[in-house]
C-alpha positions in Angstrom: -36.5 21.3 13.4 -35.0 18.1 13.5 -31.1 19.1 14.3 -29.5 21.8 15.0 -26.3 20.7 14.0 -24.8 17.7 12.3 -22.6 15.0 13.6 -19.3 16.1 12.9 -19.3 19.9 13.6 -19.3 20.5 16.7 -16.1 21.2 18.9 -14.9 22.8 22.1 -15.7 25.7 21.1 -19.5 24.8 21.2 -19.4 23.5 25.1 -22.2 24.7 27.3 -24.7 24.8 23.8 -28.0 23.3 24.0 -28.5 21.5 20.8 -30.4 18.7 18.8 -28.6 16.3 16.5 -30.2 13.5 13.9 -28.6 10.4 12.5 -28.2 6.9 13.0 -26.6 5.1 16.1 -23.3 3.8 14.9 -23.0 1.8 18.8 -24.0 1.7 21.7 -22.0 1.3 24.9 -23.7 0.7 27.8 -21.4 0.5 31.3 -23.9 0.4 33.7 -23.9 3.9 35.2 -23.6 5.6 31.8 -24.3 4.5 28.6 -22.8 5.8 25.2 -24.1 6.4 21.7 -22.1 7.1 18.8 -25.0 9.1 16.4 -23.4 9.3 12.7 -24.6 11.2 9.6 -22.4 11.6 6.5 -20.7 14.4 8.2 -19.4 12.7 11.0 -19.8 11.1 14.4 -20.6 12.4 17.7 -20.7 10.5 21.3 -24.1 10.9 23.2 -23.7 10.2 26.8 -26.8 9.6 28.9 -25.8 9.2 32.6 -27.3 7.9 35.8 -29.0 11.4 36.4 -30.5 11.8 33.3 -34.1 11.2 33.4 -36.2 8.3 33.6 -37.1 8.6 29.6 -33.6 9.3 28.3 -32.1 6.3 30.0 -35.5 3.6 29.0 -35.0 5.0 25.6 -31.5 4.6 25.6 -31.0 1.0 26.6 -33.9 -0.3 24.0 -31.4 1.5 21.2 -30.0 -1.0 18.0 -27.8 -0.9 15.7 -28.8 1.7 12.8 -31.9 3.1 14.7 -32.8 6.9 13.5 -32.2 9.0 16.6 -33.1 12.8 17.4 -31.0 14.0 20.3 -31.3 17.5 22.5 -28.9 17.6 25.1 -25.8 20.3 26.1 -22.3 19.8 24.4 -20.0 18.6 27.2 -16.1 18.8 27.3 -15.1 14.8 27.4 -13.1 13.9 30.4 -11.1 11.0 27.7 -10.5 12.8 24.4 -10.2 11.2 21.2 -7.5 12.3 18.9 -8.8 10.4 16.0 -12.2 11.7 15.8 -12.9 15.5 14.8 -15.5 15.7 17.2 -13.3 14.0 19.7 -12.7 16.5 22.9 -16.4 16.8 23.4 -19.8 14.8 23.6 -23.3 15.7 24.4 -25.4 14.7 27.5 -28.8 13.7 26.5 -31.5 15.6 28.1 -34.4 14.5 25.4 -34.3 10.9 22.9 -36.3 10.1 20.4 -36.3 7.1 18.1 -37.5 8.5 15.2 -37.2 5.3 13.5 -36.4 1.5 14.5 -34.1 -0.5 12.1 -33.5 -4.1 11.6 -29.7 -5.6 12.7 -28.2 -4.7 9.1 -26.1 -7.7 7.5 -22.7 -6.4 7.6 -21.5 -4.1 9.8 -21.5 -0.2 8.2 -18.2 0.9 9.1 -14.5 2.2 8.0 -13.9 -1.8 7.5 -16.9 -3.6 6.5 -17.6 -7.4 7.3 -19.7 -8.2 4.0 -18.5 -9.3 0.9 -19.2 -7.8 -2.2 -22.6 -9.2 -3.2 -24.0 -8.8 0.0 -22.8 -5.2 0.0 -24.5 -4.9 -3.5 -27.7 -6.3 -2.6 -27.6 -3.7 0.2 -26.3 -1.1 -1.2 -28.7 1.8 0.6 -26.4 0.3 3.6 -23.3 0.2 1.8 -23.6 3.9 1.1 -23.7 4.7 4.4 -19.9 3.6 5.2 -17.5 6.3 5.6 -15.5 5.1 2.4 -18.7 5.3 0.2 -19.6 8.9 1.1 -16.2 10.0 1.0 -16.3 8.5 -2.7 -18.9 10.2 -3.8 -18.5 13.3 -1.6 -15.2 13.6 -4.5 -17.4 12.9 -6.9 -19.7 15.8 -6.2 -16.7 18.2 -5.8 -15.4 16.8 -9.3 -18.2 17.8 -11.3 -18.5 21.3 -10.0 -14.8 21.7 -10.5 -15.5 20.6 -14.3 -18.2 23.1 -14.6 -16.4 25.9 -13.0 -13.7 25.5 -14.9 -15.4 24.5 -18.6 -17.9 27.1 -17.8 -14.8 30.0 -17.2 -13.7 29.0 -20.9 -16.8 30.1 -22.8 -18.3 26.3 -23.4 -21.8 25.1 -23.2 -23.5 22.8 -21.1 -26.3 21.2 -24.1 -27.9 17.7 -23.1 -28.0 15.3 -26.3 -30.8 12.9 -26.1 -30.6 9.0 -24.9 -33.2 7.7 -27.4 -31.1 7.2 -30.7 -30.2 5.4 -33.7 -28.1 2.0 -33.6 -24.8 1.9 -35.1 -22.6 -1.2 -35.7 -19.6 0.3 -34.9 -17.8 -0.6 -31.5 -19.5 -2.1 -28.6 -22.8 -4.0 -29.1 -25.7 -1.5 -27.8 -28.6 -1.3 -25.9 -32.0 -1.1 -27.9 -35.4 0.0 -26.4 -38.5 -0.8 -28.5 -40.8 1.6 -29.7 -44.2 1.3 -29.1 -45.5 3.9 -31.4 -43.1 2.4 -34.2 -43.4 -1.0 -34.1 -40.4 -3.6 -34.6 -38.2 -0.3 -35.1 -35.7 0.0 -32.0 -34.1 3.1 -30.4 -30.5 2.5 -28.6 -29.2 4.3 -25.9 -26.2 6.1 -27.0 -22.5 4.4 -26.6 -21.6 8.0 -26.5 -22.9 11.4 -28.1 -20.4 11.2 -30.7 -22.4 12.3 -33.7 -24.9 14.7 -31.6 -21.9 16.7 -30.6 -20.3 17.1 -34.1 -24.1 17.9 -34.9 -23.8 21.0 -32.8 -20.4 21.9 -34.0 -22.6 22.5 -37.8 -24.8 24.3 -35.6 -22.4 26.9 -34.4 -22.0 26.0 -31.0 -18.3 26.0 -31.0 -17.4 25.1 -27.4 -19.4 22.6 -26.1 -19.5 19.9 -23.0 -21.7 17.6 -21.3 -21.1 15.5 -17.9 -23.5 12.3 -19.7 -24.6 9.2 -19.3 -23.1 6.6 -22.1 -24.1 2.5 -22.2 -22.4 -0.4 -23.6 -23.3 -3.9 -23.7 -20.1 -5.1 -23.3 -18.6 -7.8 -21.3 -17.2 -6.4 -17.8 -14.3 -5.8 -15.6 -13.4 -3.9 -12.3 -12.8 -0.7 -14.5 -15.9 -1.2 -16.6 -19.8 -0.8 -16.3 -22.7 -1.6 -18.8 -23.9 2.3 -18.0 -21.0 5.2 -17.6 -20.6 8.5 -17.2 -18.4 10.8 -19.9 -17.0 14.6 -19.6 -17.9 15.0 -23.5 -16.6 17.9 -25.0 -16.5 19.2 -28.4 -14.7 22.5 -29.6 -14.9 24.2 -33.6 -12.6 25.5 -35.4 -9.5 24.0 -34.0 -6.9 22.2 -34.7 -4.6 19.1 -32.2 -2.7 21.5 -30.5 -5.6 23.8 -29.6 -7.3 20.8 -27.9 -4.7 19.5 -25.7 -3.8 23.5 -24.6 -7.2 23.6 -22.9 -7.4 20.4 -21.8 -4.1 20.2 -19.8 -5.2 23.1 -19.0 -8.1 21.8 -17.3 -6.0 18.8 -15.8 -4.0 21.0 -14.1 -6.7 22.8 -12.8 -8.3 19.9 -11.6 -5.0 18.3 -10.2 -4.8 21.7 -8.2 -8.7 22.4 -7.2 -9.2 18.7 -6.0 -5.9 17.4 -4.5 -3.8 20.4 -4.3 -1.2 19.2 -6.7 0.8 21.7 -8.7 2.2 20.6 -12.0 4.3 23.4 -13.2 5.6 21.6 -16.2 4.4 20.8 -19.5 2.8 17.0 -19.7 5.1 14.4 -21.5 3.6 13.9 -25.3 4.5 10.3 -26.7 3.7 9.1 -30.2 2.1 5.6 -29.6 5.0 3.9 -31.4 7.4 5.0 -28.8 4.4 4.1 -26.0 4.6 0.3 -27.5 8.0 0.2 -27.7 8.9 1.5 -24.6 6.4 0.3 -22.1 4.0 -2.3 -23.9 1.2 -0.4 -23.9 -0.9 2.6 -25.5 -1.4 4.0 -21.9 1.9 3.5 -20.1 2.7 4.2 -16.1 5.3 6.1 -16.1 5.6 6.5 -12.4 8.4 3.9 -12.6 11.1 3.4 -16.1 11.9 0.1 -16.6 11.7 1.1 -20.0 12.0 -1.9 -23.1 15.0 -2.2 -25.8 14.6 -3.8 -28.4 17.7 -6.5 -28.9 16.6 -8.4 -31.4 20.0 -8.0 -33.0 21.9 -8.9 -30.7 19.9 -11.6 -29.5 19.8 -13.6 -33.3 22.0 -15.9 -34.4 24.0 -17.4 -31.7 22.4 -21.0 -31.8 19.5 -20.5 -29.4 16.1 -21.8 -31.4 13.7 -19.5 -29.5 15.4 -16.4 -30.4 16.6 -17.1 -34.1 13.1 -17.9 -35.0 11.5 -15.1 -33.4 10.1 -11.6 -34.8 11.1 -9.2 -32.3 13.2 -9.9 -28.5 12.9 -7.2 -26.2 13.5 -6.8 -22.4 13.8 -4.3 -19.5 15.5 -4.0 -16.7 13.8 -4.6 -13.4 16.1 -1.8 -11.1 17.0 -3.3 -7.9 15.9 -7.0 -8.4 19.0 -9.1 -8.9 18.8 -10.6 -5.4 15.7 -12.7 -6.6 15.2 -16.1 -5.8 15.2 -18.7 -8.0 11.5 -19.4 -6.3 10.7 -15.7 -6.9 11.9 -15.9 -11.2 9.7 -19.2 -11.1 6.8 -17.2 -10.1 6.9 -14.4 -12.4 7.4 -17.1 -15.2 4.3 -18.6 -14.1 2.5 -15.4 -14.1 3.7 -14.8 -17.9 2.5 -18.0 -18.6 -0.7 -17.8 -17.1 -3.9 -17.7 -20.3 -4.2 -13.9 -19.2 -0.8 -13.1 -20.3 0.3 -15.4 -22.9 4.0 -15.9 -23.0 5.8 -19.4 -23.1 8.3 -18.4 -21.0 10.9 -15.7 -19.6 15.0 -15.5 -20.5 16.8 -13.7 -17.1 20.0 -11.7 -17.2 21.1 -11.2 -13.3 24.0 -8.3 -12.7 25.4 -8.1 -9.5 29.0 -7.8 -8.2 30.3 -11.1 -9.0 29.6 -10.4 -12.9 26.7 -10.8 -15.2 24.6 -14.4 -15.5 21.8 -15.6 -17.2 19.4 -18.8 -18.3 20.6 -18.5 -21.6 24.5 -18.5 -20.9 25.1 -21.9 -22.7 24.2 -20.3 -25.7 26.0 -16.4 -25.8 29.6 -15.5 -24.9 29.4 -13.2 -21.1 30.5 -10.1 -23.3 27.0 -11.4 -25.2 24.8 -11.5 -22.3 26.6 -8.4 -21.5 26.0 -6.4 -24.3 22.3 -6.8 -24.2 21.6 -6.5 -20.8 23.7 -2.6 -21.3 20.5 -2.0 -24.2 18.3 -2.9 -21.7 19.6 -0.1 -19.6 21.0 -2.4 -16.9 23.3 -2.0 -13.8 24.7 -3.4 -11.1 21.8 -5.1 -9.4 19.2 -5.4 -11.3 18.0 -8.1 -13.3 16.8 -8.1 -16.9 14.0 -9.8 -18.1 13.3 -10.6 -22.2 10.6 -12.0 -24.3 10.3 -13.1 -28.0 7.8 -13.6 -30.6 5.6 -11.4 -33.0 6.1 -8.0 -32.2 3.2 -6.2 -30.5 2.0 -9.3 -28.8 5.7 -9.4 -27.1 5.4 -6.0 -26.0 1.7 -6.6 -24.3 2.9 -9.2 -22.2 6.4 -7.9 -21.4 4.0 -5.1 -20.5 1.8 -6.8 -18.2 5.3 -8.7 -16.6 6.5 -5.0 -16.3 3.5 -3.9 -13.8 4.0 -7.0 -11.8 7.0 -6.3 -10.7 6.3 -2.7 -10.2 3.1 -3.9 -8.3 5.4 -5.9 -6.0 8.2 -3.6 -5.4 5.5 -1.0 -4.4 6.1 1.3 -7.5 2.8 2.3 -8.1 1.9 4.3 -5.4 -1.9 5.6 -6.1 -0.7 8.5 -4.4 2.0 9.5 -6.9 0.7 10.8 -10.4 2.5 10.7 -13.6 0.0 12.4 -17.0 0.7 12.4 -20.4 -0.6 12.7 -23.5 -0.5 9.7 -26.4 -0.6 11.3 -29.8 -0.4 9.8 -33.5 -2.5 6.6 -33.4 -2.3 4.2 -36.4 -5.9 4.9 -38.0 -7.0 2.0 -38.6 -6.1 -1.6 -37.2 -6.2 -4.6 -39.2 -9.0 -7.9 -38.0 -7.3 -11.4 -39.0 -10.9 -12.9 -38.5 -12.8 -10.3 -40.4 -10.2 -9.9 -42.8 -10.3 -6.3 -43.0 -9.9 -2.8 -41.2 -11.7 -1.6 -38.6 -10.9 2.4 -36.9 -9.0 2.6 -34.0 -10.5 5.5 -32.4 -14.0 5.8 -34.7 -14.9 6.7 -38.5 -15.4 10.2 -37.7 -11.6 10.6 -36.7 -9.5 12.6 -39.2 -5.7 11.4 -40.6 -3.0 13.4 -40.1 -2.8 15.2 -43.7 0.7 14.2 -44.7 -1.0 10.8 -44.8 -3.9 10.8 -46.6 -2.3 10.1 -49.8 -2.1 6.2 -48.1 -5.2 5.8 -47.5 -6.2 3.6 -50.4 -2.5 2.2 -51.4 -1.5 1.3 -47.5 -4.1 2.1 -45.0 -2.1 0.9 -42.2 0.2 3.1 -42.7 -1.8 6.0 -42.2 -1.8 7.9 -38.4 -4.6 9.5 -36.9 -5.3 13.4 -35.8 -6.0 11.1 -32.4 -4.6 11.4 -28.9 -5.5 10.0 -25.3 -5.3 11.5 -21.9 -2.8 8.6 -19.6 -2.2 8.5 -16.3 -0.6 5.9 -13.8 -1.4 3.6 -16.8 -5.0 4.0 -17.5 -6.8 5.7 -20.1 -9.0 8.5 -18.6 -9.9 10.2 -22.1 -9.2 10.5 -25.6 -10.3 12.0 -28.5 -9.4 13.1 -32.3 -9.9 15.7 -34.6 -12.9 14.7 -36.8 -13.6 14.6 -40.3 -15.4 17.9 -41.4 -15.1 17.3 -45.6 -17.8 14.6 -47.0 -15.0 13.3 -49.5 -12.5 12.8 -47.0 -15.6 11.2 -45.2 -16.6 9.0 -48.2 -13.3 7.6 -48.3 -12.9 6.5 -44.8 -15.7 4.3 -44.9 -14.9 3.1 -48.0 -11.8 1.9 -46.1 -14.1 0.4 -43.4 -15.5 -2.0 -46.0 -18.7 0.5 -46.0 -20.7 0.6 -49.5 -21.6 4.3 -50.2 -25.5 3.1 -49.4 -24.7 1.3 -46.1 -22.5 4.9 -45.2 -26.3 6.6 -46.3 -28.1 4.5 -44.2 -26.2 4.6 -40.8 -24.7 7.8 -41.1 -26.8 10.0 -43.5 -28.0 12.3 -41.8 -24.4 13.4 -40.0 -23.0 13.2 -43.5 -26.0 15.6 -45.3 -25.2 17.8 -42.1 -21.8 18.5 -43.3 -23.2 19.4 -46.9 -24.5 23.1 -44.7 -21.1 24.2 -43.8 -19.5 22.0 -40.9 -16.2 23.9 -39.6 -12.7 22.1 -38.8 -13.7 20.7 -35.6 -12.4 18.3 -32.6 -13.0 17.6 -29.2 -12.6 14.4 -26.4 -14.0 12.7 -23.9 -13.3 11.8 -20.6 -13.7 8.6 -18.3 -15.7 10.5 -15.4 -15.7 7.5 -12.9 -12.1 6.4 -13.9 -11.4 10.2 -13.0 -12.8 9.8 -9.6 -11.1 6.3 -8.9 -7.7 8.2 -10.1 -8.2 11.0 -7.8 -10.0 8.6 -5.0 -6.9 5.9 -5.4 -8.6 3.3 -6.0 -8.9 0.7 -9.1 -12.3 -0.2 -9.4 -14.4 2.6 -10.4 -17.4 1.0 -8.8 -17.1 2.5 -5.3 -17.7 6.2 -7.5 -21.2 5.0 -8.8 -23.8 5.1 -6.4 -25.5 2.2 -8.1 -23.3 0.0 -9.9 -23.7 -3.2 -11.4 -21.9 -6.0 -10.3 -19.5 -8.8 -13.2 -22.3 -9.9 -14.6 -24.2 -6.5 -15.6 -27.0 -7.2 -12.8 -28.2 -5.0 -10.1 -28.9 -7.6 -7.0 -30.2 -4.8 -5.6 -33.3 -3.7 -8.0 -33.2 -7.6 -9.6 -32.6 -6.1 -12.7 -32.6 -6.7 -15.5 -35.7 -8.9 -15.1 -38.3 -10.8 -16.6 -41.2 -8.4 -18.1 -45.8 -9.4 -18.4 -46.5 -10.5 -21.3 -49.6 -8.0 -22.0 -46.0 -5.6 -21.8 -44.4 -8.0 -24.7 -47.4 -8.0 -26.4 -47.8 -4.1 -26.6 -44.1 -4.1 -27.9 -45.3 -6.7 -30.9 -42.2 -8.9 -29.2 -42.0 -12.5 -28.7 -39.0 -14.4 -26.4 -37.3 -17.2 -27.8 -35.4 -19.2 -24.8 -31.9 -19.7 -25.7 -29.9 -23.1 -26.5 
């Protein structure tokens, strides 16, 4: 037996036991007469004392010990004579009476602690070590107790747990894929499925009304802190339903989750916003609302008093930043900088300041103060705060208001990852129009149904037409969405006759869901949810990469595994594939 115990159970209560611990020496601090070893595994740390009495072999063993050398101790649990609040294992340590290396280790290349020393490509190309630091495990210790939670809970509902397979058709929808060559089927490709989308509305004409799946999805898409080329969904798919059936079970399961994992109550029904008002209001389809600051639209107020930018603008809108009228003039030049910066957009930033000695503003010159008065009260403004507006075409006004809006909430400490604030976003547009394609493309995916008051505009005005869609928000990040789907083949027809899809290019791609549907496919709907985003929400953090044991880094690469890498050419050949080296 190689422990008895791990590193961070034991307690006062064990003093006086004889018993045998395994892990990896965290330290070592030798003082001459004694000499002390913090051991760690992922359950904690406990301090190994070998003193001037212990024998010969403890004490040769112990002063050859390094950094991350695999240790078996035996020794009696001891009460310590300096506790240490800070540790769990703190009021006692054990006094060696047997070590044994079980394995030397090299002097790792950062240090694996609380606070690590490497940056994040050494930590990448290391990531074995990586894993070991207390932040790590605690990440994907959550994980862990995530996905049991979703299976208690999905499981407690009646659904079933069905894998869908990874080798599939490509489809031109959405992100680019990932194909795999066949072997047996030469110059024909599989891809690895951006999600199970069709499988699971395959198994809704099966009869498998209620169904999930904690699955792996891949996109070839360019990357960010909250993406990765390979992800992991809570994919769920429910028959004969309709919206409000959907979001019952699934707040349902929030709540549960909220509760099980953090031991947060909500009590109260989630906040549903149509995404008109979530664009309007806040900027954005997935709005924070753990702070207002909410947007007015003054465009008519704003017009026609002489000032160029704002007579020949679309749409003026601001918000009122709460608090913020004792800015600086340095502090308003940053946060027009930031507006301006290529990530943002904007060509500047109009001010309204309120504070006791009245109401001012970088556009006074050009509006009466009962004016600038009148729009800073749309905006929602008192005494002491300060009102920022933007101009131009509508929706790209709101976006970088939007991203203004989080900046200041960002610096006045507003967004506190502790603080949670859910919703649901309902009634989507259905389609959204491509100036550089020149035609529609779906917002959600073809398979997603239209509310049925506006079908009747799908041909005459599709952009007028709203979808049976709606998105899971919270503390302004999209954790899962989903739609009611299309269960009649005419309906079906006519949205991809929308997407610019000829009835034989629909056969080709899609056949087989559509001929489906001929054998009796009930009303059905389901969503799917962000599983690493979930953890980083829960974990407070805003890169979901600490949740994935093996992430890639920015530029889809594992440094660890050198992949993706070069492959023999007898491997090529097999594959009847030939490289071309790119310009």
């Amino acid at each position: 037996m190689y422990r008895t115990h791990t590193c961070g159970c034991l307690r006062a209560d064990n003093v006086n036991e004889t018993v045998t611990l395994a892990g990896w020496v965290q330290k070592v601090r030798n003082l001459g007469a004694m000499t002390f070893i913090d051991l760690r595994d992922r359950y904690g740390i406990t301090q190994i004392v070998v003193e001037e009495n212990s024998p010969e072999a403890v004490r040769a063993t112990a002063a050859s010990l390094g950094r991350e050398y695999v240790l078996q101790v035996t020794g009696r649990v001891v009460e310590r004579s300096s506790k240490n609040p800070k540790m769990p294992t703190g009021d006692i340590e054990v006094a060696a009476t047997e070590l044994k290396v079980l394995n030397e280790a090299l002097t790792p290349p950062f240090t694996i602690e609380e606070e690590s020393d490497g940056g994040d490509d050494l930590r990448m190309k290391y990531r074995y070590l990586d894993l070991r630091r207390p932040p790590l495990q605690r990440a994907m210790i959550l994980r862990h107790r995530m996905a049991q939670s979703i299976r208690r809970f999905l499981d407690s509902e009646g659904f079933l747990e069905i894998e869908t397979p990874y080798l599939v058709g490509s489809t031109p929808e959405g992100a680019r894929d990932f194909v795999v060559p066949s072997r047996m089927n030469p110059n024909r490709f599989y891809a690895l499925p951006q999600s199970p989308q069709t499988l699971k509305q395959l198994l809704m004409v099966a009869g498998y009304d209620k169904y999930f799946q904690i699955v792996r999805c891949f996109r070839d898409e360019d990357l960010r802190a909250d993406r990765q080329p390979e992800f992991t969904q809570i994919d769920c798919e429910m028959a004969f339903v309709e919206q409000e059936d959907i979001l019952e079970v699934f707040e349902r399961w929030a709540k549960y989750m909220f509760k099980d994992v953090m031991d947060i109550d909500f009590t109260e029904p989630f906040r549903r916003m149509p995404w008109i008002e979530a664009m309007e209001k806040y900027g954005s389809d997935k709005p924070d609302l753990r702070f207002g600051m909410e947007f007015a639209d003054i465009t008519d107020l704003a017009k026609g008093h002489g000032f160029s930018v704002f007579d020949g603008a679309d749409y003026i809108t601001g918000f009122a930043a709460t608090g913020c009228a004792a800015y600086t003039r340095k502090q308003i030049d940053a946060l027009t900088d930031f507006v301006k910066r290529p990530q943002v957009g904007a060509k500047g930033l109009v001010w309204i300041r309120i504070d006791e000695s009245g109401v001012k503003s970088s556009i006074d010159k050009f509006y009466t103060p009962e004016q600038v008065q009148a729009m800073a009260e749309r905006c929602g403004a008192k005494s002491g705060d300060m009102v920022f507006i933007m101009c131009g075409e509508k929706f790209k006004t709101l976006t970088r208001l939007c991203a203004l809006r989080l900046e200041i909430g960002q610096q006045e400490g507003l967004r506190d990852p502790k603080k949670f604030a859910p919703l649901w976003v309902v009634d989507f547009p259905m389609f959204e129009w491509d100036e550089e394609t020149q035609r529609f493309y779906a917002m959600h995916h073809p398979f997603t149904s239209p509310k049925p008051e506006d079908v009747q505009y799908l041909e005459s005005d599709p952009g007028r037409v709203r979808a049976n869609a709606y998105d899971f928000v919270c503390n302004g990040t999209e954790i899962g969405g989903g739609s009611i789907r299309i269960h009649d083949a005419k309906l079906q027809a006519t949205i991809f006759k929308c997407l610019g899809f000829t009835p034989e290019k629909a056969q080709e791609q899609f056949g087989f869901l559509m001929n489906a549907f001929r054998y009796g496919a009930p009303p059905h709907g389901g969503l799917a949810f962000g599983f690493d985003r979930l953890c980083s929400l829960f974990g407070g953090a805003d890169s979901i990469r600490d949740y994935i044991a093996f992430p890639k880094n920015n530029a889809g690469r594992d440094v660890m595994l050198d992949a993706p890498s070069y492959i023999d050419q007898a491997q090529l050949d097999e594959l009847f594939l030939s490289l071309v080296k790119p310009e």
